[in-house]
C-alpha positions in Angstrom: 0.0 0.0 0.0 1.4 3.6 -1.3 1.7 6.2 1.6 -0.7 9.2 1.3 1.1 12.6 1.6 -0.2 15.2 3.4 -2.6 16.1 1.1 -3.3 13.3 -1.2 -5.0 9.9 -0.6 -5.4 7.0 -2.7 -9.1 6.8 -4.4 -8.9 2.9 -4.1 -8.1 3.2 -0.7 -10.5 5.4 0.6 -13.1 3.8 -1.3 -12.3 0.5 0.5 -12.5 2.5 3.7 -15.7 3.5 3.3 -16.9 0.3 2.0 -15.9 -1.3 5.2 -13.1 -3.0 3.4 -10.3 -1.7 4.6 -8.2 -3.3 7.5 -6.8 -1.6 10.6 -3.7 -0.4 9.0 -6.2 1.0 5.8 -7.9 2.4 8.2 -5.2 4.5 10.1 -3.9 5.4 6.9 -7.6 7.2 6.3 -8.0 8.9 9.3 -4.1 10.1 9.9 -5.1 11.9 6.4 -8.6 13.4 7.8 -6.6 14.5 11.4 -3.6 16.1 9.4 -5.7 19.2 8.2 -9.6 21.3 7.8 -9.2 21.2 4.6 -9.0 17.2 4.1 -12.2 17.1 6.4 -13.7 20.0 4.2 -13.4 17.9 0.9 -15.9 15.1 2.3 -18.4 18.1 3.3 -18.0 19.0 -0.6 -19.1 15.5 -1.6 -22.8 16.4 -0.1 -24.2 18.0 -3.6 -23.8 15.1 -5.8 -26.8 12.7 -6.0 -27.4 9.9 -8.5 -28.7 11.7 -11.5 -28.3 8.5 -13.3 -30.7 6.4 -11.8 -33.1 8.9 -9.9 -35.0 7.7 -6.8 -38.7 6.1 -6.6 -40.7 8.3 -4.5 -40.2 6.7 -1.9 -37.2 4.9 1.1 -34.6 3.4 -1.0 -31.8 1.2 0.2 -28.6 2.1 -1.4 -26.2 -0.2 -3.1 -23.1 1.0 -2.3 -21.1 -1.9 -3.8 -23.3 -1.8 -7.4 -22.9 1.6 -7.5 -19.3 2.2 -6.6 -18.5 0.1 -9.7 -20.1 2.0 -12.0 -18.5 4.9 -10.9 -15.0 3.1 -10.6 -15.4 2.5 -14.2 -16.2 5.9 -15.0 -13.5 7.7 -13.0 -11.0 4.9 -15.4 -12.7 6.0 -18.7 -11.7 10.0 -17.8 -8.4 9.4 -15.8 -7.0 6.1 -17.1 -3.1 6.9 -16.0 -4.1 8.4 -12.3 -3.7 6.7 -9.5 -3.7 8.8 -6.8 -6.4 11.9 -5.8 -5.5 15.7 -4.4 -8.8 15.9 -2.0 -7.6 19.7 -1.2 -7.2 21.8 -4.0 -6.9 26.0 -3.4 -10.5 27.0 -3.4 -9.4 30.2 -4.7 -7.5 28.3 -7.8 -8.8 28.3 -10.9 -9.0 24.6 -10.9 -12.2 24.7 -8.4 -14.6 24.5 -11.3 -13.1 21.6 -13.0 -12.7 19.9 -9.3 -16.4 20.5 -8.8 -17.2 19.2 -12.2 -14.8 15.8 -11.4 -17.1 15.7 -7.8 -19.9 15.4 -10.6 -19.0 12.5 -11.5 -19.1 11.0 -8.4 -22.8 11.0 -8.2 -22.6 7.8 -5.9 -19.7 8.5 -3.5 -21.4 11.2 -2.1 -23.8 9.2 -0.7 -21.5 7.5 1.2 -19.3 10.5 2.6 -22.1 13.2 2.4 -23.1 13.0 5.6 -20.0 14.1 6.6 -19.6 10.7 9.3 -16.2 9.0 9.2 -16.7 5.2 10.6 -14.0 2.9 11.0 -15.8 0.4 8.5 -13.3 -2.8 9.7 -14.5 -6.3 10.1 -13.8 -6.9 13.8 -15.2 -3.5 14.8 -18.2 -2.8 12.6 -19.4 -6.2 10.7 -22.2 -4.9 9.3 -22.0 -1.2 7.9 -25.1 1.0 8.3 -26.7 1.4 4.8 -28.0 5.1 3.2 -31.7 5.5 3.4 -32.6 8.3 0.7 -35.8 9.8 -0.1 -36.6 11.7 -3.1 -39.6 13.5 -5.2 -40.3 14.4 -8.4 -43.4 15.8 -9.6 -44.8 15.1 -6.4 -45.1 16.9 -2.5 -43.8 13.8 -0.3 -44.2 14.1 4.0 -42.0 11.2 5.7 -41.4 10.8 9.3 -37.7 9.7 10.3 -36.2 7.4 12.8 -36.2 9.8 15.8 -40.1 11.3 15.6 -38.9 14.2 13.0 -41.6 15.2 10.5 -39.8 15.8 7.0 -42.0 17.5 3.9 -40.1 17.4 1.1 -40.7 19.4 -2.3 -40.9 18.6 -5.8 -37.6 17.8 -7.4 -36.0 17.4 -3.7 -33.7 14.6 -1.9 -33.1 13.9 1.2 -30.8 10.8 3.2 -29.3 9.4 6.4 -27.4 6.5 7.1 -29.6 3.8 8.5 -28.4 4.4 12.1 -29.7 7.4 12.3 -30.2 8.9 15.8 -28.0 6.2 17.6 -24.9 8.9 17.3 -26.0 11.6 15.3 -28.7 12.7 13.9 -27.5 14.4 10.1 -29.2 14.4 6.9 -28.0 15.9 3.5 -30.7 18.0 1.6 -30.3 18.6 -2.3 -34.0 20.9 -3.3 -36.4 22.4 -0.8 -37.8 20.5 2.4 -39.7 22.0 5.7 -38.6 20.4 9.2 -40.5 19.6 12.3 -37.7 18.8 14.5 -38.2 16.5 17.1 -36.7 18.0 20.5 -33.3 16.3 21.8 -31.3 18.1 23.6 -28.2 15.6 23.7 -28.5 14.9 20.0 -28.8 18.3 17.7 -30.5 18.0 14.2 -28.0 18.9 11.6 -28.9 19.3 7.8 -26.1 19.1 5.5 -27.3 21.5 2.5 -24.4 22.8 0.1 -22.1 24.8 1.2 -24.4 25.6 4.6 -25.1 23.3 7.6 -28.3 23.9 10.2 -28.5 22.4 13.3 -31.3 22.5 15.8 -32.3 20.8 18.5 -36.3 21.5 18.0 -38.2 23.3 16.0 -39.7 24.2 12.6 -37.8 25.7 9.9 -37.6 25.4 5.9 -34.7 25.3 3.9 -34.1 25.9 0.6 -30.9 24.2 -1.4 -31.4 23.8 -5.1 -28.0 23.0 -6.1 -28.2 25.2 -9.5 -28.9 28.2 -7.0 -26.3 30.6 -5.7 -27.9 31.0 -2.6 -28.8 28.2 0.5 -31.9 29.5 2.5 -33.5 29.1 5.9 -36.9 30.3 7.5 -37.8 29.6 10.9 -41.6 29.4 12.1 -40.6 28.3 15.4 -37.6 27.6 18.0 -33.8 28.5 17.0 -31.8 27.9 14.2 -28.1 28.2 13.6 -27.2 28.8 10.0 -23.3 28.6 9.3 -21.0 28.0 6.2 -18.9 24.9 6.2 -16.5 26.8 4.3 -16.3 30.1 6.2 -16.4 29.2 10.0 -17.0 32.4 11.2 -20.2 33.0 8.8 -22.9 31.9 11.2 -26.2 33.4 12.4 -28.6 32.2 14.8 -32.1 33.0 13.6 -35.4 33.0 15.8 -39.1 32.8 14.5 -40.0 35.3 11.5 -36.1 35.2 10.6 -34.6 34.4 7.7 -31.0 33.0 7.2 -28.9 33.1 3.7 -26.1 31.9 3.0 -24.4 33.2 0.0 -22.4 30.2 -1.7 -20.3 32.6 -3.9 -19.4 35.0 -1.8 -19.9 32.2 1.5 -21.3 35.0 3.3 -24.3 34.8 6.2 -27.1 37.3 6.3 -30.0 37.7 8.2 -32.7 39.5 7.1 -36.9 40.1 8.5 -37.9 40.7 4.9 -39.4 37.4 3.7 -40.9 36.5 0.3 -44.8 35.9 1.2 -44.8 32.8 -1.1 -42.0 31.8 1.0 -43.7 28.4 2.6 -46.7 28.4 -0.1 -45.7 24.9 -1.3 -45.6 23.6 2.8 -48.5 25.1 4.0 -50.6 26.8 1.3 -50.6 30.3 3.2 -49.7 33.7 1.7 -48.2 36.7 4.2 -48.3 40.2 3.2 -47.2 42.6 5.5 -47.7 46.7 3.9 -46.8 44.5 0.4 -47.1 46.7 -2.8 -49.8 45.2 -5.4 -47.2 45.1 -8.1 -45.5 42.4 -6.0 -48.7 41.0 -4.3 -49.7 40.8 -8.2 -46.5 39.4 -9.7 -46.6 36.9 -6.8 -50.0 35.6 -7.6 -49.0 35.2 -11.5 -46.7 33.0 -9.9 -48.6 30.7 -8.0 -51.9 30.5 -9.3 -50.5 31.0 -13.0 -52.8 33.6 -13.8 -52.5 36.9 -15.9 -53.7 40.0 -13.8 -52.5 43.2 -14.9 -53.8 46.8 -14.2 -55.7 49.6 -16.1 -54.1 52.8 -14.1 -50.5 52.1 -12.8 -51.4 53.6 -9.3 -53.2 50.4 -8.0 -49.4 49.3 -7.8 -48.6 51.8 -5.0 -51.2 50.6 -2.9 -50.0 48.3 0.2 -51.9 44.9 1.3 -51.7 43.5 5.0 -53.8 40.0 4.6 -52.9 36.6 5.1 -54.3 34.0 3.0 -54.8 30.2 3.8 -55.7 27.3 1.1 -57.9 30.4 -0.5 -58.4 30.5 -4.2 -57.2 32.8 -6.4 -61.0 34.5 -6.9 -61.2 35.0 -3.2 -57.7 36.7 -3.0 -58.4 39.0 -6.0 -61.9 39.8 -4.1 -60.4 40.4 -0.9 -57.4 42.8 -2.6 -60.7 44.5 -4.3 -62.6 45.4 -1.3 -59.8 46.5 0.4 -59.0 49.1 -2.1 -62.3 49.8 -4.1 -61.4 48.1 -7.4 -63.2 46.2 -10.1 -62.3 42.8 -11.3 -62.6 42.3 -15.1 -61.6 38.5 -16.7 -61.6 38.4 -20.2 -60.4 35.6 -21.6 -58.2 34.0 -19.0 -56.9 37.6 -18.8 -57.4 39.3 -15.3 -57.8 43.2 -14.9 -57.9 45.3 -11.8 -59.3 48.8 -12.7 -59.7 51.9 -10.2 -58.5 54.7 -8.7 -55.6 53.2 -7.0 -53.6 54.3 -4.4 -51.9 58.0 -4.3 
């Protein structure tokens, strides 16, 4: 067996200690790599976004193959790199090679599943026979609500995936999220809820929040209903906020900077709950908001109807109510012509 360097591990041998392959001297090899730096521990935390695009989920639990799928891959790394043998797991973030490193990371749709969870095991015969398997849940078209091993309430949204290792809650209790889901977070105070989403981790102990993580968006999202939240990069240790009910945490992947803002989107949680907020909102957003959701077509006859400011909150209505509701409030007419939807009055000066 080669020696690792400092900063570079063999692929083959890290696969085989993750695979629970790898004996005691493997294994020390491993984790005398992950103790020599931040950075080394950084690049499993980078494995999190990669999912298996290639054979996409039932709607449903799935048991992963690790062994079927680690082959696949194993043959695709060979087709790309036929003449490498060994890995760097810590290249400069600021180098211009990040982009191709993240595209390579691509590739490995199926290791990530294995390391995303950012939990190192010592996978060796005589200490761990039996290797805990990834659980992964996934939607497509379709709003899924799953409860997981320790009581939590998961609602996950269209085009979303979420996983855990099957001991889930012995140790821990992490998840990775790629899409949107909302939380209600089981209370344990000796074993905090973290949520491994991009480049930002949240961790709880109880409470309800929603995060948002599409991986083709810049920025990673959290709004809390209830409790306390702590939003932090995994890049940037000192970006971190701690958010409270009617907060709103983002973290800017780019940049890897954490804000916290009271401003929220009132389509925020539409998809969870089927509510709309609007706190003093101007009709040209309450309007472009609605064209949104309900995928309507409402414009306006005189331009100051978009100065005016609506305070309501809307649960499971429909979109006539809304638009009768907005009229009342501020004298106007509502004309449908052909699909098309037109608010005429005086507006607001």
């Amino acid at each position: 067996m080669k020696q690792n360097s400092e900063n570079h591990i063999a692929y083959d041998l890290l696969t085989k200690y993750l695979l629970g392959e790898a004996n005691a001297e493997e294994c020390a090899l491993v984790e005398r790599w992950l103790e020599v730096s931040e950075e080394n521990q950084k690049e499993f935390w980078h494995l999190k976004r990669i999912w298996l695009k290639s054979e996409p989920f039932d709607n449903k639990k799935t048991q992963f193959d690790v062994d079927k799928a680690w082959n696949k891959l194993h043959a695709r790394i060979h087709s790309e790199k036929k003449d490498a043998k060994t890995y760097k797991l810590t290249p400069s973030l600021e180098s211009k090679d990040r982009v191709l490193w993240k595209n390579w990371w691509k590739i490995a749709s199926v290791l990530v599943l294995a390391v995303g969870l950012g939990l190192i095991y010592k996978f060796t015969s005589n200490q761990n026979p039996t290797a805990p398997t990834l659980v992964a849940i996934s939607t497509q078209e379709n709003i899924l609500q799953d409860t997981l091993p320790d009581g939590s309430i998961i609602r996950l949204n269209q085009y979303s995936e979420l996983s855990y290792l099957s001991n889930f809650a012995k140790n821990d209790r992490k998840v990775v999220l790629s899409g949107e889901a909302y939380f209600d977070v089981a209370h344990d105070g000796s074993k905090p809820f973290v949520i491994d989403a991009g480049d930002a981790e949240v961790r709880v102990l109880g409470t309800s929040f929603n995060v948002r993580a599409i991986p083709e968006e810049e920025e990673v999202s959290v709004v809390v209903e209830n409790g306390k939240v702590r939003l932090s990069s995994q890049i940037k240790k000192d970006q971190k906020t701690e958010l409270i009910a009617g907060e709103k945490g983002i973290l800017n992947q780019k940049k890897q900077k954490v804000e916290k803002t009271l401003e929220l989107d009132p389509k925020e949680l539409f998809w969870h709950n089927r509510t709309l907020v609007f706190n003093r909102t101007e009709l040209f957003q309450v309007i472009q908001t609605l064209n949104d959701l309900f995928d309507t077509e409402i414009s306006t006859e005189n331009k100051n109807i978009l100065d005016c400011r609506l305070t309501a909150t809307f649960k499971n209505e429909p979109i006539g109510e809304i638009l009768n509701v907005i009229a009342a409030t501020f004298e106007l007419e509502v004309m449908v012509e052909n699909e098309k939807i037109t608010l005429s009055g005086r507006g607001c000066d």
